[in-house]
PALOZA-686693 format. One record per residue (C-alpha): x, y, z; residue number from 1; residue in one letter. Coordinates in steps of 0.1 Angstrom, whole numbers. Example, Ala and Ser with C-alpha at 12.3 -4.5 7.8 and 13.67 -1.06 7.14 Angstrom:
BEGIN
@x->123 y->-45 z->78 i->1 aa->A;
@x->137 y->-11 z->71 i->2 aa->S;
This chain:
BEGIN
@x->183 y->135 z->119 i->1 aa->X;
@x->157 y->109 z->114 i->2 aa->X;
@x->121 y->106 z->103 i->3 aa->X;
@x->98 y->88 z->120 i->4 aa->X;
@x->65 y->78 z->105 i->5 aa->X;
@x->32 y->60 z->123 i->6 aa->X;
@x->27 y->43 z->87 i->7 aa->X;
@x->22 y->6 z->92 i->8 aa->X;
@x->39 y->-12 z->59 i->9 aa->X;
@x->34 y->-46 z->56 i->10 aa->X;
@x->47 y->-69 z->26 i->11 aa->X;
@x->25 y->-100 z->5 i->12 aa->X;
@x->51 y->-129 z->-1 i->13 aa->X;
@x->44 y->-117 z->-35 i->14 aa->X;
@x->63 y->-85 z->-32 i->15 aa->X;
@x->91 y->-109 z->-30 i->16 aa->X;
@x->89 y->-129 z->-60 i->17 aa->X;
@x->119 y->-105 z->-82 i->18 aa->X;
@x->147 y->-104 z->-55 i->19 aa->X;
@x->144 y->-70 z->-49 i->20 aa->X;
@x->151 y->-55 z->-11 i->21 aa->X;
@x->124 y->-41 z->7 i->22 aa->X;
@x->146 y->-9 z->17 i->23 aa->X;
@x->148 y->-6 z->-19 i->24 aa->X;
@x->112 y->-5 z->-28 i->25 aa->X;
@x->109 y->19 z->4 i->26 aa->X;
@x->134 y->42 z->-13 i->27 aa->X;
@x->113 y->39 z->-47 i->28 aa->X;
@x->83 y->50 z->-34 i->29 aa->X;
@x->94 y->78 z->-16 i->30 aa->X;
@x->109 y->90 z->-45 i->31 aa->X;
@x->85 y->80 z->-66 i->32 aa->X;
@x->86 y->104 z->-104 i->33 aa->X;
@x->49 y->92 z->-111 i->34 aa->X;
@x->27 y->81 z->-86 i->35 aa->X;
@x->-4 y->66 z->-102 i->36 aa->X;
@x->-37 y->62 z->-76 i->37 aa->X;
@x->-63 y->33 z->-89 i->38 aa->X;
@x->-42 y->17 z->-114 i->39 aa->X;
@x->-59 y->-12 z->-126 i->40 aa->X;
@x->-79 y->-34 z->-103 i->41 aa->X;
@x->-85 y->-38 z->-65 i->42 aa->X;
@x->-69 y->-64 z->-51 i->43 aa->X;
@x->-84 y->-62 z->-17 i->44 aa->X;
@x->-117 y->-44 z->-11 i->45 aa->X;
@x->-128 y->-18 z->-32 i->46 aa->X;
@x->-102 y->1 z->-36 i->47 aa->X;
@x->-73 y->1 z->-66 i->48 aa->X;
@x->-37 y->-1 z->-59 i->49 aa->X;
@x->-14 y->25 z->-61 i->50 aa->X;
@x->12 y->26 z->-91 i->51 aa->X;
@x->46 y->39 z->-80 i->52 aa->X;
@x->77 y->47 z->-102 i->53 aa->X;
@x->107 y->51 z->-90 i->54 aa->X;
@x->144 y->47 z->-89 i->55 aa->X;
@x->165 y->17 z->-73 i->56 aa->X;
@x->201 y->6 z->-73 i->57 aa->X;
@x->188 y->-20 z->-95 i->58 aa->X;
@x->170 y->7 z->-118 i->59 aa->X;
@x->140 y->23 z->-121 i->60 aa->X;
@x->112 y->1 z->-100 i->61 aa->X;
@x->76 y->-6 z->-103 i->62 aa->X;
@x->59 y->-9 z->-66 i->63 aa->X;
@x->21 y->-19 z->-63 i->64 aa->X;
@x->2 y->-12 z->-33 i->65 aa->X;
@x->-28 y->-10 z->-12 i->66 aa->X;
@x->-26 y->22 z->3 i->67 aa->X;
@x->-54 y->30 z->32 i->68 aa->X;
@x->-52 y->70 z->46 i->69 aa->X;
@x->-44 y->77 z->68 i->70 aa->X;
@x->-18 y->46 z->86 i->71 aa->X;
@x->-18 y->16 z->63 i->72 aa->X;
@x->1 y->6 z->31 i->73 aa->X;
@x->5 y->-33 z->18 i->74 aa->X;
@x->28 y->-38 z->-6 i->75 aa->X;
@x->21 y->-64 z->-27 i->76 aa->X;
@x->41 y->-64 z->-63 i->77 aa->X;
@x->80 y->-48 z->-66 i->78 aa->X;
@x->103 y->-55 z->-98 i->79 aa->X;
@x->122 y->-32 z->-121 i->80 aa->X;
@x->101 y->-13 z->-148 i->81 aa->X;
@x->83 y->-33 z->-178 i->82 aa->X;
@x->77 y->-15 z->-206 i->83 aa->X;
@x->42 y->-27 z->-206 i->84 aa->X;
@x->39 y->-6 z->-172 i->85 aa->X;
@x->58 y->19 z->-189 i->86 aa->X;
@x->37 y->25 z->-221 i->87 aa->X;
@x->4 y->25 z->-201 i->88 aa->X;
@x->10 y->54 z->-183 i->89 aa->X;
@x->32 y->72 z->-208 i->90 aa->X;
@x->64 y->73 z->-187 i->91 aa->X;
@x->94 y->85 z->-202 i->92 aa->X;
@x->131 y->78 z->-182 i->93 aa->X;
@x->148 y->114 z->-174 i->94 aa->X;
């Protein structure tokens, strides 16, 4: 059985820049372990992007996005886990 969702994604060039698959920063943030809203500062508009953290086939993934309730999310930023990222939100690997 499917899911079907009215969410429009779309993706900056940028989100490209580490080689890492789309359906795999999909599967990241939809099973995200820490979701961070307002992480550091808006890159469009006035809101702040939202920090997920989650795992990969190539490890555990940081996803940046603009996320806009109730239909919109741009992703703008995937690579595997820094441990800058890491540190500033205190995440510790299961």
């Amino acid at each position: 059985m499917g899911c079907e969702s009215d969410v429009g994604v779309t993706w900056a060039a940028s989100a490209d820049e580490h080689g890492v698959p789309h359906d795999e920063a999909l599967y990241a943030m939809a099973h995200a372990r820490v979701v961070v809203r307002e992480f550091g500062e808006p890159r469009i508009g006035p809101t702040a992007p939202t920090l997920f953290i989650g795992p990969s086939r190539f490890g555990t993934l940081e996803v940046l996005a603009d996320v806009r309730p109730p239909d919109r999310v741009w992703i703008f930023h995937v690579m595997r886990l820094r441990e800058s990222t890491r540190a500033r939100v205190g995440y510790q690997e299961e």
